[in-house]
ZADREN-390273 format. One record per residue (C-alpha): residue number from 1; x negated, y negated, z negated. Coordinates in pm, 1 decimal. Each point is the difference from the previous one (the first is absolute). Last residue first. Example, Ala and Ser with C-alpha at 12.3 -4.5 7.8 and 13.67 -1.06 7.14 Angstrom:
<rec><nr>2</nr><xx>-1367.0</xx><yy>106.0</yy><zz>-714.0</zz></rec>
<rec><nr>1</nr><xx>137.0</xx><yy>344.0</yy><zz>-66.0</zz></rec>
***
This chain:
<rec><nr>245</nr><xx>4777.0</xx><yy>-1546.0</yy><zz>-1039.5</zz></rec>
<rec><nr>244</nr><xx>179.4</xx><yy>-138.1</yy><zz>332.0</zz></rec>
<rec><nr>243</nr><xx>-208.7</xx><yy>147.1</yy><zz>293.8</zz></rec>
<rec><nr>242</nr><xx>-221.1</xx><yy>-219.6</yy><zz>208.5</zz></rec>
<rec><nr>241</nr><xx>78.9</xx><yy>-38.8</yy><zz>377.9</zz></rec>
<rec><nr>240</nr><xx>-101.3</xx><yy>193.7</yy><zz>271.6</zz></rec>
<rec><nr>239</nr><xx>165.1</xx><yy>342.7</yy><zz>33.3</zz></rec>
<rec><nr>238</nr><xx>-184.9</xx><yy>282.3</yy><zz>-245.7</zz></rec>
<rec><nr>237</nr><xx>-90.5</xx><yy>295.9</yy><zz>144.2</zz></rec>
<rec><nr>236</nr><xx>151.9</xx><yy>346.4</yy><zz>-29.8</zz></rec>
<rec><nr>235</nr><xx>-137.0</xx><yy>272.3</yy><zz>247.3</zz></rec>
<rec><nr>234</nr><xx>-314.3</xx><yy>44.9</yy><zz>258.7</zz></rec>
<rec><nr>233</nr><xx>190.0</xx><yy>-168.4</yy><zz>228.5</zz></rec>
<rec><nr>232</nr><xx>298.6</xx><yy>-181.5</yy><zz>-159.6</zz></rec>
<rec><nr>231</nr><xx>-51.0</xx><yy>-349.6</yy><zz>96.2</zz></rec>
<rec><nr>230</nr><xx>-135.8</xx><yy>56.9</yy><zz>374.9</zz></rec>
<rec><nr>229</nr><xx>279.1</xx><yy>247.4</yy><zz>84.7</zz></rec>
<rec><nr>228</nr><xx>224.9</xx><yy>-237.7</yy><zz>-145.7</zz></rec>
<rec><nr>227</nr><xx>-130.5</xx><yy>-328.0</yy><zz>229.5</zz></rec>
<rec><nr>226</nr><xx>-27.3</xx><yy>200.7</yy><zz>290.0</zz></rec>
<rec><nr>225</nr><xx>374.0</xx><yy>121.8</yy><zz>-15.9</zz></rec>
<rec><nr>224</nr><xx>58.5</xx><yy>-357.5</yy><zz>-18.7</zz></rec>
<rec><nr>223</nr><xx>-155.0</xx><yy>-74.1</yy><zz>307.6</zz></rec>
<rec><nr>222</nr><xx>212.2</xx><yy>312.3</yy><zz>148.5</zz></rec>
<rec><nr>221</nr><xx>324.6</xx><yy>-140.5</yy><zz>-119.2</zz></rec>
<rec><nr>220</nr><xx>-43.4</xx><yy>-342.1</yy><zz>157.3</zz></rec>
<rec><nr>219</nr><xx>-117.0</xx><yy>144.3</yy><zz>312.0</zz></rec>
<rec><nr>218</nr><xx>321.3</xx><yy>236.9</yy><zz>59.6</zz></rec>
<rec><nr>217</nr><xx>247.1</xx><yy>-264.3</yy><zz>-167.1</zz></rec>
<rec><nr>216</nr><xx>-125.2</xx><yy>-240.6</yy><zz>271.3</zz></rec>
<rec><nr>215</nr><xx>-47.2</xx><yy>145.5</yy><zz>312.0</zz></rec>
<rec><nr>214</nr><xx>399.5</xx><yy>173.9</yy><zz>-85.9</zz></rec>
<rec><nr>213</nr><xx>137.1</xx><yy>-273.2</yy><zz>-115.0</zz></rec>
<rec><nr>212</nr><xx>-104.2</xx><yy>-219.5</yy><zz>334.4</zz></rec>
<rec><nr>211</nr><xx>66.9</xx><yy>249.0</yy><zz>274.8</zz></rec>
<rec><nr>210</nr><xx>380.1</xx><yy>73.1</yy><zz>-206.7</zz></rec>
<rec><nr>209</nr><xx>53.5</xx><yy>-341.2</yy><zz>-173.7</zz></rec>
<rec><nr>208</nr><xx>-8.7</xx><yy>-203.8</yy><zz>327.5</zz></rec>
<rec><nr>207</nr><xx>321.2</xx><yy>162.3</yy><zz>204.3</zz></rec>
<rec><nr>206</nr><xx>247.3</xx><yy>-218.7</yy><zz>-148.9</zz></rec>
<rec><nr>205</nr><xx>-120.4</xx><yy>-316.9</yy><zz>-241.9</zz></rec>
<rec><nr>204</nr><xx>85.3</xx><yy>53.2</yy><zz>-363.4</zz></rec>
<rec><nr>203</nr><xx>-216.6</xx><yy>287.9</yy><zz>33.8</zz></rec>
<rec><nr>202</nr><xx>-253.2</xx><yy>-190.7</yy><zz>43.8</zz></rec>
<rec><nr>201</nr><xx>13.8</xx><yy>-106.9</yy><zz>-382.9</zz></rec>
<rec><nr>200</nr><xx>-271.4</xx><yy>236.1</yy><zz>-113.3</zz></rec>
<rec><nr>199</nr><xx>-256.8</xx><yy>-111.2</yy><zz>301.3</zz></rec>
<rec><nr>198</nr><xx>63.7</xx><yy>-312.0</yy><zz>-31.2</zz></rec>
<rec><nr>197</nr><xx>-44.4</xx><yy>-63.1</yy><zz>-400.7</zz></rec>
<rec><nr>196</nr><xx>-434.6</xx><yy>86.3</yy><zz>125.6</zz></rec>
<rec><nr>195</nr><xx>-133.2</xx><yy>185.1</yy><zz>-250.7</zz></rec>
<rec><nr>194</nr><xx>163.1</xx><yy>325.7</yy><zz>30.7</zz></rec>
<rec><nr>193</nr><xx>-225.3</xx><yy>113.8</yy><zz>-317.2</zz></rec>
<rec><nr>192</nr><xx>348.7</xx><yy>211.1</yy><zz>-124.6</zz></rec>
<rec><nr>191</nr><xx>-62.1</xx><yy>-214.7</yy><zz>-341.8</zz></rec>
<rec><nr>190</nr><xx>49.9</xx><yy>-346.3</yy><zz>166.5</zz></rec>
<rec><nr>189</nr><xx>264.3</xx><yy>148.0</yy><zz>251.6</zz></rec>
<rec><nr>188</nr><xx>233.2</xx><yy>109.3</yy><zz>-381.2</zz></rec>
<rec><nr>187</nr><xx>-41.8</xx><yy>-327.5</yy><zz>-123.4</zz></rec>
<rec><nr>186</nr><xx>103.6</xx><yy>-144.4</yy><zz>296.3</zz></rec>
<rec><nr>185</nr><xx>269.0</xx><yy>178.2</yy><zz>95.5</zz></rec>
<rec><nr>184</nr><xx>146.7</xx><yy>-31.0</yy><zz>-419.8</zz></rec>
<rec><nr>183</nr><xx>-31.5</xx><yy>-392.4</yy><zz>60.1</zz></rec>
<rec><nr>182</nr><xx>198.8</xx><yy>33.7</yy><zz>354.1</zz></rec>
<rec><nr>181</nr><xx>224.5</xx><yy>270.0</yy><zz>-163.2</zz></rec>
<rec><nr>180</nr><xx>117.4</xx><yy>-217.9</yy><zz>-305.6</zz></rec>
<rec><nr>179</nr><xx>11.7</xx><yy>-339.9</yy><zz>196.1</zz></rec>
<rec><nr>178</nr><xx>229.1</xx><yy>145.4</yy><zz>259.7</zz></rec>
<rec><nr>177</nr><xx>212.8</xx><yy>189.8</yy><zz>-332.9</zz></rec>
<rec><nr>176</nr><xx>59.8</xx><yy>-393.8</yy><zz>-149.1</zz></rec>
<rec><nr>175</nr><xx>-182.0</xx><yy>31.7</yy><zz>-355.9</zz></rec>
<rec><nr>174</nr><xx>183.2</xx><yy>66.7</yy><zz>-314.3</zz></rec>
<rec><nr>173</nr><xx>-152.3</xx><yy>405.4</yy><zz>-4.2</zz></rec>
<rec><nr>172</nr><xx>155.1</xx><yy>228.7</yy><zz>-253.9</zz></rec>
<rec><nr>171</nr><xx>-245.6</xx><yy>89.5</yy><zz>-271.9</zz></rec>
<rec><nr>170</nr><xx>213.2</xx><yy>243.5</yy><zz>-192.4</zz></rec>
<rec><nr>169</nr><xx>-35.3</xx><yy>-72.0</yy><zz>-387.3</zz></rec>
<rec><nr>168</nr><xx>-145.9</xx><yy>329.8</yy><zz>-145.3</zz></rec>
<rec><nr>167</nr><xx>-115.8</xx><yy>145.1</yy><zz>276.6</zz></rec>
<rec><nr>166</nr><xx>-150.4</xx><yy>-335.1</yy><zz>190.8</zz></rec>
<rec><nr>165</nr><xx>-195.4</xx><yy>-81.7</yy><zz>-305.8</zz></rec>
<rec><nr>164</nr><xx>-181.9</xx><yy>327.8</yy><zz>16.9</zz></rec>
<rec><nr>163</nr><xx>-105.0</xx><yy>-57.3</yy><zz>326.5</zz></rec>
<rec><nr>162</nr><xx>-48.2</xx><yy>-360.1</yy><zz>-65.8</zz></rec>
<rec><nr>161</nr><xx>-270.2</xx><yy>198.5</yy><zz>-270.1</zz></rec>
<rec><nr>160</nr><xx>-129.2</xx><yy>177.9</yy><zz>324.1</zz></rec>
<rec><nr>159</nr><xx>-45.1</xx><yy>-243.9</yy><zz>204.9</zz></rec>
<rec><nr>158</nr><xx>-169.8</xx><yy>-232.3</yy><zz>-259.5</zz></rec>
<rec><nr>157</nr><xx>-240.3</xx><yy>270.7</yy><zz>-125.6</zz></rec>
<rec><nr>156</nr><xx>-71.5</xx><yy>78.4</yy><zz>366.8</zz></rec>
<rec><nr>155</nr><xx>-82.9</xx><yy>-381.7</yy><zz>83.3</zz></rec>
<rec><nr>154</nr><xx>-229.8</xx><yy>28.2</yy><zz>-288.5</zz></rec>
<rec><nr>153</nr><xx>-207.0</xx><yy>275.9</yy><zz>141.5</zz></rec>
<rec><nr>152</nr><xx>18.5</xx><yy>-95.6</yy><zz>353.7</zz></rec>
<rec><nr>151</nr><xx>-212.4</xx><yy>-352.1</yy><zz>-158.7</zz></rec>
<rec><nr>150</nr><xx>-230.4</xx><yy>219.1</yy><zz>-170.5</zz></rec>
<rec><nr>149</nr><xx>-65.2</xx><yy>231.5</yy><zz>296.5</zz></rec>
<rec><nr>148</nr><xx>-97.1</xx><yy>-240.6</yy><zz>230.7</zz></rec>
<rec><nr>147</nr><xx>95.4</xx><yy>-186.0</yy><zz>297.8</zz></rec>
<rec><nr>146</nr><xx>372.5</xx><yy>60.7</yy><zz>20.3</zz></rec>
<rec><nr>145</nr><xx>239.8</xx><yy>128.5</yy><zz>259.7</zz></rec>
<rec><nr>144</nr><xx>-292.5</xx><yy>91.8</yy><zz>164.2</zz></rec>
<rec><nr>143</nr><xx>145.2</xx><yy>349.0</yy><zz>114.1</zz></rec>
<rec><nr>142</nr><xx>-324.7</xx><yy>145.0</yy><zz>-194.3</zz></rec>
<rec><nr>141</nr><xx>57.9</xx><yy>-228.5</yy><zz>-308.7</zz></rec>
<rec><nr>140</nr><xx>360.0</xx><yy>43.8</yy><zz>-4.7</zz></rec>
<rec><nr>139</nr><xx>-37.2</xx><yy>427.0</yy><zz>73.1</zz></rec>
<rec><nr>138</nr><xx>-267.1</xx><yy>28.9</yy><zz>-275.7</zz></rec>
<rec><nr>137</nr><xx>223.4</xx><yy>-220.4</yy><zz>-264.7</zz></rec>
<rec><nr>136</nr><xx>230.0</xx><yy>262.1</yy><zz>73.8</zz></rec>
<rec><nr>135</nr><xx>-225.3</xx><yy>299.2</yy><zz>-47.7</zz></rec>
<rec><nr>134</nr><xx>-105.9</xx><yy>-116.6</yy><zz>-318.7</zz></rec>
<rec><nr>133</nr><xx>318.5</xx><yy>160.2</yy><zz>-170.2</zz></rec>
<rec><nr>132</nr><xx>-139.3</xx><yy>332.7</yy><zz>77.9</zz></rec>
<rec><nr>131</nr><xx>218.6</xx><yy>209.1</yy><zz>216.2</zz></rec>
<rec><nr>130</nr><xx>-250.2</xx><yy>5.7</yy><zz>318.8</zz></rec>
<rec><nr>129</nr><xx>-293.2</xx><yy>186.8</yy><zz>-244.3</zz></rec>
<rec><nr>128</nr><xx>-318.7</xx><yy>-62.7</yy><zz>198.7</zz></rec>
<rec><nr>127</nr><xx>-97.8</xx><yy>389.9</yy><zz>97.6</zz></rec>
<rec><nr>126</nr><xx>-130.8</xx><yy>-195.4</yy><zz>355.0</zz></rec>
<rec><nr>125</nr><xx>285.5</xx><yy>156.8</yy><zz>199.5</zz></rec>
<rec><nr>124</nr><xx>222.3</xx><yy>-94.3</yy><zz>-264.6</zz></rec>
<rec><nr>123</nr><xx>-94.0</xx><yy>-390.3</yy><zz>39.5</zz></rec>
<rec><nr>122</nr><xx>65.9</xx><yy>59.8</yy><zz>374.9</zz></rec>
<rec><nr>121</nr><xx>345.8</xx><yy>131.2</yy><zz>-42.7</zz></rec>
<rec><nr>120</nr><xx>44.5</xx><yy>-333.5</yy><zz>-244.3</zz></rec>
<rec><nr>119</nr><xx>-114.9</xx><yy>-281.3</yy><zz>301.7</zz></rec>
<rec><nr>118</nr><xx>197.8</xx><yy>216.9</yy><zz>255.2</zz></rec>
<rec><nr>117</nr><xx>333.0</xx><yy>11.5</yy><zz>-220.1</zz></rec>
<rec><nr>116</nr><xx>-63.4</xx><yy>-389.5</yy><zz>-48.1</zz></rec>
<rec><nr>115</nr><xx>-53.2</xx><yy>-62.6</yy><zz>356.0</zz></rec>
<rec><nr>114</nr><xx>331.1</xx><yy>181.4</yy><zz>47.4</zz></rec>
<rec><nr>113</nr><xx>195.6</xx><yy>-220.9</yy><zz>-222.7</zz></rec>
<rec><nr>112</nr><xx>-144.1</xx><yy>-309.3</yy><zz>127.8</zz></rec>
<rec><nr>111</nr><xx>70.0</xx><yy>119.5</yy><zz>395.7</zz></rec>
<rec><nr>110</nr><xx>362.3</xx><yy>80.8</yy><zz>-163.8</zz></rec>
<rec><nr>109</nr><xx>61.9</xx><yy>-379.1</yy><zz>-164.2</zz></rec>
<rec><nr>108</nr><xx>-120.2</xx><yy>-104.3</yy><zz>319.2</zz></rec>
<rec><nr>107</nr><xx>269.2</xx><yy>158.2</yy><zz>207.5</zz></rec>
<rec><nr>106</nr><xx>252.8</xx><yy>-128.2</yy><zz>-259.5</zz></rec>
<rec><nr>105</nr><xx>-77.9</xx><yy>-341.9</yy><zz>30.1</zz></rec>
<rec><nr>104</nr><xx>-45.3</xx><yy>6.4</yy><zz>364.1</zz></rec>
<rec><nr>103</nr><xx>331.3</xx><yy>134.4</yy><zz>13.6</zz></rec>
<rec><nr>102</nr><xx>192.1</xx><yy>-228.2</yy><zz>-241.3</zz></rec>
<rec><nr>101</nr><xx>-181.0</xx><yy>-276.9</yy><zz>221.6</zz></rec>
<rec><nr>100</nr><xx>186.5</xx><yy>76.8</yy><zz>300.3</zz></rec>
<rec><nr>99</nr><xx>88.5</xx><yy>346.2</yy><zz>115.6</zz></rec>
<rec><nr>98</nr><xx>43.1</xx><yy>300.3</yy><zz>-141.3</zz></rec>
<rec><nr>97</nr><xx>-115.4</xx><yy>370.7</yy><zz>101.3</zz></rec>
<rec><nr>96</nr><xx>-171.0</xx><yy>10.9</yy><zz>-299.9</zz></rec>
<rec><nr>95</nr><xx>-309.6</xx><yy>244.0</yy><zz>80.8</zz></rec>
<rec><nr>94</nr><xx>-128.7</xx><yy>-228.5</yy><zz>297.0</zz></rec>
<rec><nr>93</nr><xx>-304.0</xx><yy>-126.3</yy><zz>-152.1</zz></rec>
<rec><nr>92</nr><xx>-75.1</xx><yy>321.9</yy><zz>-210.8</zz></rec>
<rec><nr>91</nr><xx>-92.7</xx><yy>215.4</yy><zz>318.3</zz></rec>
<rec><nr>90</nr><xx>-350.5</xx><yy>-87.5</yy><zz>10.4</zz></rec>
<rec><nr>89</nr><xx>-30.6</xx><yy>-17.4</yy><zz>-370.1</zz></rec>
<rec><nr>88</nr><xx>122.5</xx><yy>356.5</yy><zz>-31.1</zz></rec>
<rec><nr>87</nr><xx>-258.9</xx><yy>119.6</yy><zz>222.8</zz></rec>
<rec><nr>86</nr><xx>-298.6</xx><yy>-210.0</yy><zz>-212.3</zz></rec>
<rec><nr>85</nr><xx>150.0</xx><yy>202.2</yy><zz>-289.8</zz></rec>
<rec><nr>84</nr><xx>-45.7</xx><yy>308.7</yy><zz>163.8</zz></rec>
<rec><nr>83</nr><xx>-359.5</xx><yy>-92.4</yy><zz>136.8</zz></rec>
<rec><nr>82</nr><xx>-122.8</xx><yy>-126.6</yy><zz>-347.5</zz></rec>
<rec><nr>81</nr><xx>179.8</xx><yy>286.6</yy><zz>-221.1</zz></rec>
<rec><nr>80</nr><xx>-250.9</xx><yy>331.0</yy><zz>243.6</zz></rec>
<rec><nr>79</nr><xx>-289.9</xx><yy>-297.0</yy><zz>-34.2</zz></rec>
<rec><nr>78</nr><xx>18.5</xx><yy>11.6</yy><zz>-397.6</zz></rec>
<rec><nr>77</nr><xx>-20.9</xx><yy>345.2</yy><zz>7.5</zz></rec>
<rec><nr>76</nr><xx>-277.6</xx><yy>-24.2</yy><zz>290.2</zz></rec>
<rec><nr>75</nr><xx>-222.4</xx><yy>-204.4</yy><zz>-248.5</zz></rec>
<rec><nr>74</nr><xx>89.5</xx><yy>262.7</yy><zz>-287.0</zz></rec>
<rec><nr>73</nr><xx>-166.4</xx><yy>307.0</yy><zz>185.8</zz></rec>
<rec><nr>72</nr><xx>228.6</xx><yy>256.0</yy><zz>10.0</zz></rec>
<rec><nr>71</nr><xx>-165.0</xx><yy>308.7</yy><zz>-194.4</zz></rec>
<rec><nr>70</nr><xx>296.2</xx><yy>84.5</yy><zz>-204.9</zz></rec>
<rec><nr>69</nr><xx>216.2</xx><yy>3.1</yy><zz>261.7</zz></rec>
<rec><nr>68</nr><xx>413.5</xx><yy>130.8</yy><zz>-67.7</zz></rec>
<rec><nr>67</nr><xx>-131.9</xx><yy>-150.2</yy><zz>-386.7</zz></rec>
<rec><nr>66</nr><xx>-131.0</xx><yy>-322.9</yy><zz>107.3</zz></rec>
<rec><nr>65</nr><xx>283.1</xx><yy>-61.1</yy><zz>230.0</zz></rec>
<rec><nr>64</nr><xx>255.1</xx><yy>90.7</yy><zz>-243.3</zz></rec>
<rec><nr>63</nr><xx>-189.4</xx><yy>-190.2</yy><zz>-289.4</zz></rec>
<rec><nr>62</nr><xx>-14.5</xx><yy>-290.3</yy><zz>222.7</zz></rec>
<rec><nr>61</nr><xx>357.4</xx><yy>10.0</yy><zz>132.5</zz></rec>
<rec><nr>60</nr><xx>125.2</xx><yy>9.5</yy><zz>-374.6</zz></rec>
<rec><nr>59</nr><xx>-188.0</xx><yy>-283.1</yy><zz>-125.7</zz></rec>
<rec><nr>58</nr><xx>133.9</xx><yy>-219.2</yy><zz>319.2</zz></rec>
<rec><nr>57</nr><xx>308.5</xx><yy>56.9</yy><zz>-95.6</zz></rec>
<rec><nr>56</nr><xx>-29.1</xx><yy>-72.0</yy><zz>-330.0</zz></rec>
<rec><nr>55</nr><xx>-108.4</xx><yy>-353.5</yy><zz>61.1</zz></rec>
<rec><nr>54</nr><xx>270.3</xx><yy>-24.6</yy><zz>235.6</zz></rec>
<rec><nr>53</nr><xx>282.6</xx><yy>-99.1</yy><zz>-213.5</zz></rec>
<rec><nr>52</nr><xx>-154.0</xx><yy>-144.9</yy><zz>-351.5</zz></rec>
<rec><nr>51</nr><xx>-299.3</xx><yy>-167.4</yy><zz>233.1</zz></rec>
<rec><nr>50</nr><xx>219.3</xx><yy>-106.0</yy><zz>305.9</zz></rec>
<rec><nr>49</nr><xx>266.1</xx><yy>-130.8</yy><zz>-250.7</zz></rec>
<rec><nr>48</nr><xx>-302.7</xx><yy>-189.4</yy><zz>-175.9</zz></rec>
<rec><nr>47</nr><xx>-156.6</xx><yy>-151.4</yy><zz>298.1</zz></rec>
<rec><nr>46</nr><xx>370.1</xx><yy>-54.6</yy><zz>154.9</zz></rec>
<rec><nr>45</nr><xx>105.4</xx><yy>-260.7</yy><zz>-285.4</zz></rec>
<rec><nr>44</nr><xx>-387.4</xx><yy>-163.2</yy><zz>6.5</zz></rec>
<rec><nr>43</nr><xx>72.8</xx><yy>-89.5</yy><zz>377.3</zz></rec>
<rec><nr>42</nr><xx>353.1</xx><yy>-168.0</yy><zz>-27.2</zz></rec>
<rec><nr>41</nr><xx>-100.6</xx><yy>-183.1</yy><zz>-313.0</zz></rec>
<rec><nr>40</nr><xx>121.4</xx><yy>-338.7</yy><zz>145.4</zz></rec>
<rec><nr>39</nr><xx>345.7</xx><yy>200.2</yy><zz>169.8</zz></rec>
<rec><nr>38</nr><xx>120.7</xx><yy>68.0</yy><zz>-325.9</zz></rec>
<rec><nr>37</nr><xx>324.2</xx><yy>128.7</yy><zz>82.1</zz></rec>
<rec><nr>36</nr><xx>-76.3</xx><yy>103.9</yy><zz>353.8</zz></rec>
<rec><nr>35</nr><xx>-267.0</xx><yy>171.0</yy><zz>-215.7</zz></rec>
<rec><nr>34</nr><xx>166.2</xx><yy>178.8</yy><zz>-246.9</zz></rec>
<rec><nr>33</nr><xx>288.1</xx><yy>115.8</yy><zz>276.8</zz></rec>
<rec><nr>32</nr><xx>-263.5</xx><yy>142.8</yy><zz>247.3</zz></rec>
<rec><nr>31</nr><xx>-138.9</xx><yy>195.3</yy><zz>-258.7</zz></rec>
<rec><nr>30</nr><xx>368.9</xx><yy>112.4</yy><zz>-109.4</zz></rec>
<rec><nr>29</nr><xx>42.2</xx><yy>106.2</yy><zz>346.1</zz></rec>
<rec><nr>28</nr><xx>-330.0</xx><yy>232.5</yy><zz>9.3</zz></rec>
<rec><nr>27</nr><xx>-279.7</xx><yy>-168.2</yy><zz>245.1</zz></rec>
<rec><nr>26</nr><xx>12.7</xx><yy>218.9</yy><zz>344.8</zz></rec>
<rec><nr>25</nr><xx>-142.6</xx><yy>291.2</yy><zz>59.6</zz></rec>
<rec><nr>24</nr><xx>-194.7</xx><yy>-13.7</yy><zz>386.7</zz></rec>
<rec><nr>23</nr><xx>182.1</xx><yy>276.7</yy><zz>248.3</zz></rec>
<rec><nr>22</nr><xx>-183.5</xx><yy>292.6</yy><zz>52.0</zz></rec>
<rec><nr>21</nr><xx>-29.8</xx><yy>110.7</yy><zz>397.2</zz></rec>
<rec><nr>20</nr><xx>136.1</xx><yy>359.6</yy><zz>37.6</zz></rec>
<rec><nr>19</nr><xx>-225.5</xx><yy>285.6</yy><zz>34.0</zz></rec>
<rec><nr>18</nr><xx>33.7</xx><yy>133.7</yy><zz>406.3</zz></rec>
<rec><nr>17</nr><xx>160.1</xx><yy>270.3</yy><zz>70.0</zz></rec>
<rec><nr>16</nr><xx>-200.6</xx><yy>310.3</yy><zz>12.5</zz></rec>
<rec><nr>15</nr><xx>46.3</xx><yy>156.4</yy><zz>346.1</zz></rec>
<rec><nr>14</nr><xx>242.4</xx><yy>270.5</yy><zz>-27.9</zz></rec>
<rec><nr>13</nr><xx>-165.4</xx><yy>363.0</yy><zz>15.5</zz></rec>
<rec><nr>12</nr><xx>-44.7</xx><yy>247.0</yy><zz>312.7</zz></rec>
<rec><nr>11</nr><xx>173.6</xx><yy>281.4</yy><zz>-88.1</zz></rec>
<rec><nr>10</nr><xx>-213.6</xx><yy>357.4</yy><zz>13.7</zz></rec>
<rec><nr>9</nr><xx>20.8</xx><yy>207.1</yy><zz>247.0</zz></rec>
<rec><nr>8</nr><xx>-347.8</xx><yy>51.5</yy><zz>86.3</zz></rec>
<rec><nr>7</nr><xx>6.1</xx><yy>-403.6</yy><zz>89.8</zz></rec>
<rec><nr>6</nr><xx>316.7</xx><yy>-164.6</yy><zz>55.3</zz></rec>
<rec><nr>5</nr><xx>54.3</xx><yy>-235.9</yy><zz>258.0</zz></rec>
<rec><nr>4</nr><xx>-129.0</xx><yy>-335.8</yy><zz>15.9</zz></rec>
<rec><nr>3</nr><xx>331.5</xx><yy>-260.6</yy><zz>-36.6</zz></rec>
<rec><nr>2</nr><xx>111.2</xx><yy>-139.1</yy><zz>318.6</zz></rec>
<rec><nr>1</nr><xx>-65.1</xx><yy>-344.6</yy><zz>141.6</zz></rec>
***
């Protein structure tokens, strides 16, 4: 097929090509050292990296957005983060390009770390401020990690002092590396919401983890994008659970 020819004269222009599909971030190394390290507090280690890293993040795409279109509605702001995230989710089941468990692990560890960017992009839509420290006992309550806010609360305070702990005396793991990922695969599935271990681990089995990753991390993420739009509608609310005084 031959291009149209000109018109007056004038060249006919390249079709546009076509934006490129964005990959899902992955966790930072040093994220996925913490928690291969302390596999147990798996989920409250990426709560607060996804707070200190993406919390800003997500502050500066609201402002942008809110400033490019002052008169977007704030529903189809948080929309606009719910279908990219959603995107990433879809392709975050094949993002390691490993095999075996070490691939599940780290697949999952990316569908947590993109429901997280979701759950704080949303939070921004809604003027809820996504660097607040509150944010990450937000994302365990919403990705069910834990029930209520009082319990994600403490299970921060230990994270993070373990955190500290782990700085000043290196927290290198004792525990065979199987054990290590298998714990830190679990931990990691619980707070994705891929509730069935199966659907994680199928990519231990060839040619499962690609139909069943994808079903799953799509319908996982979008429940939970219910759950935050829900929460921060109408702006900050408190998570069940009563507050320490």
């Amino acid at each position: 097929m031959t291009d149209p020819a000109p018109v007056d004269g004038e060249p006919t222009l390249p079709p546009k090509p076509a934006a490129p599909v964005e990959a899902p971030e992955a966790p930072p190394a040093r994220l996925w050292d913490r928690m291969r390290d302390d596999p147990q507090y798996a989920p409250e280690h990426l709560a607060l990296e996804a707070v200190r890293r993406l919390g800003p993040e997500a502050a500066q795409w609201a402002e942008r957005e809110r400033a490019q279109r002052p008169d977007v509605p704030t529903d189809e702001l948080a929309d606009q983060a719910v279908r990219k995230f959603v995107n990433h989710a879809r392709l975050s089941g094949a993002v390691s390009g490993a095999a075996g468990l070490p691939g599940a692990v780290i697949d999952v560890g990316v569908l947590a770390w993109t429901q997280a960017r979701l759950v704080l992009h949303v939070a921004a839509a809604y003027g809820v401020d996504p660097v607040h420290p509150d944010r990450a006992t937000d994302l365990l309550v919403l990705q069910r990690v834990h029930k209520v806010a009082e319990s994600a609360r403490l299970a921060l305070g230990v994270a993070a002092g373990r955190e500290r702990a782990g700085a000043l005396f290196g927290m290198g793991g004792q525990n065979p590396l199987g054990r290590v990922m298998l714990q830190l695969g679990v931990r990691l599935a619980r707070m994705a919401g891929v509730r069935a271990a199966k659907r994680v681990f199928a990519k231990v089995i060839p040619g499962a983890a690609i139909i069943l990753g994808t079903w799953a991390n799509s319908s996982a993420t979008r429940d939970l994008a219910d759950r935050a739009r829900a929460l921060y509608r109408g702006g900050p609310r408190q998570l069940p659970g009563p507050r320490r005084p």
